[in-house]
Each structure stands twice: as C-alpha cells, then as structure tokens.
C-alpha positions in Angstrom: 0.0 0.0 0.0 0.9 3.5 -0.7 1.4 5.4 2.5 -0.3 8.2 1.1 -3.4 5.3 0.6 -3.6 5.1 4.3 -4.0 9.3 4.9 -7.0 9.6 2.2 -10.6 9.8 4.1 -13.6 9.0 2.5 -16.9 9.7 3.7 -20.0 9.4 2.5 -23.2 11.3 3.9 -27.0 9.8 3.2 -30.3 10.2 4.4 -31.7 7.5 6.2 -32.5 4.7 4.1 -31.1 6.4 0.9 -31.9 4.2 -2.8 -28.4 5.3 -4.1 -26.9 3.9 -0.9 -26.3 0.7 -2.4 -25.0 1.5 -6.3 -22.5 4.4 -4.4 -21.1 1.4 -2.0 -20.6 -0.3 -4.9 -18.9 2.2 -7.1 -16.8 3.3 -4.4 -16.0 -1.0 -3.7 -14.8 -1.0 -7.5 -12.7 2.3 -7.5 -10.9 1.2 -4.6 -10.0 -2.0 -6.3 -9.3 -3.4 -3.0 -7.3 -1.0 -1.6 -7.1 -1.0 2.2 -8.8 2.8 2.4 -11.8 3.2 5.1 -15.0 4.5 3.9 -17.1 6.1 7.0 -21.1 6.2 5.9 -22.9 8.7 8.0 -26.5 8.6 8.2 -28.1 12.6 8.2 -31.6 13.1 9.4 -31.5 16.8 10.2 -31.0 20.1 8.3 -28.6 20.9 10.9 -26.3 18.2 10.0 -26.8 18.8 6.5 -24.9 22.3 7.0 -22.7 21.3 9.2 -21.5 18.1 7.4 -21.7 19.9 3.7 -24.3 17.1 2.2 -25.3 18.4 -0.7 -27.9 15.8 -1.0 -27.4 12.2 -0.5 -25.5 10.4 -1.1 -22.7 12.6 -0.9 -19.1 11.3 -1.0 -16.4 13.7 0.4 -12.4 13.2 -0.3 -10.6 14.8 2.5 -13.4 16.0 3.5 -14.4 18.3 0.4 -17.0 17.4 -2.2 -15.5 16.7 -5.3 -18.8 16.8 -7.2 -20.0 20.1 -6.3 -20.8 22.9 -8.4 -22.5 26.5 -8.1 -26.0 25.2 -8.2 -25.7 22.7 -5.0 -27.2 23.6 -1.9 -26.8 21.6 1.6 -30.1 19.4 1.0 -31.8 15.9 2.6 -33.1 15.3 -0.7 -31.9 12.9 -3.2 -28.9 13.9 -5.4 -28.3 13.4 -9.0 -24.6 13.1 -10.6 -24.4 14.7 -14.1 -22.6 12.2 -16.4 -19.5 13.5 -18.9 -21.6 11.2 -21.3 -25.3 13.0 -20.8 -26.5 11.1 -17.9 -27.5 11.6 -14.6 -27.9 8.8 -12.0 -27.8 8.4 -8.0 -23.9 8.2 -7.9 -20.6 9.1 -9.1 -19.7 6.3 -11.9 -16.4 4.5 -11.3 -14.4 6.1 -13.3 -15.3 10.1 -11.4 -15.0 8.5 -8.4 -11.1 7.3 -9.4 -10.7 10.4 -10.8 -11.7 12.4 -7.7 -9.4 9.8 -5.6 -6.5 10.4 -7.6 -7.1 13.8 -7.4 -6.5 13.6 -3.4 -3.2 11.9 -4.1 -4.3 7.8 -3.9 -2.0 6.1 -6.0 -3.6 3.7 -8.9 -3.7 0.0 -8.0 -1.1 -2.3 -9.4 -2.2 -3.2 -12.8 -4.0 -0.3 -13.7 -3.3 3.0 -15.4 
C-alpha cells in the first residue's frame, strides 16, 4: 500500500435509508479495487447536519473532506442527489471512473495493474 493510501478519508453522507446507498457502496468497492482505504457512511436526518456536514444531497461522497462533485447550483439538502454524467446522464452516484478520478485527485495512487 501507498502510505499516502492510508491518509485519504472517505466519507459518505446519506439520508436515512437512501436508494443510491447501495449502487454508491458499490462504485466506491470498484474504485478502490481493494485498496485497504476506510469509507465512514454517515446517516443525516436533520437540516442541521446537513450544513454542518456539507451534504449536498445524498449520497454525498467527500475526499478529505471536500466534495469533489460540487458545483455552483448545490445547496446543503436531505433530498436525493443526482450526478451529471461527462456522457449525458445523470444517476444516484458518481460512476467508477469520477469516483477514481476524484481519488486520484487527493493523491491515492492507482492500484497495481492499472493506469
């Protein structure tokens, strides 16, 4: 592992009983590609938290602690978020590749085998 590996914090803010949950889990699972990297999911039921965590609707993953997916239109929000794809579309979650992109961006080194 790549001591930098061990430094990166991922974190990833829902609602309570969030749909995307389950397809952001997975994304994350495969742009980790088994790197030992802890992922803290934090459930957010109150518009408190919202601010004070900076979900901009859930799920939200945060690198470091920054949203790597915001833009200008986001507000803090309980509500359900939608990624905009570099391809058109927009679904619950990052795709695999924005989410490698985004960790490589924070300074996590590639897995062995992979470009």
């Amino acid at each position: 592992m790549n001591p930098r590996d061990a430094d990166v914090r991922i974190t990833v803010l829902t609602v309570p009983d969030c749909p995307n949950a389950p397809v952001m889990r997975e994304r994350i699972a495969a742009a980790l590609a088994g790197r030992a990297v802890p992922v803290d999911w934090v459930e957010v039921a109150d518009a408190e938290e919202v601010a004070l965590r900076g979900m901009n609707g859930s799920p939200t993953v945060l690198v470091d602690g920054s949203d790597p997916f915001t833009h200008e239109d986001l507000r803090p929000s309980l509500s359900c978020r939608l990624y905009h794809h570099g391809d058109g579309t927009t679904d619950g979650a990052p795709s695999v590749a924005e989410l490698r992109r985004a960790l490589a961006a924070s300074g996590l080194a590639e897995p062995h085998g992979e470009e």
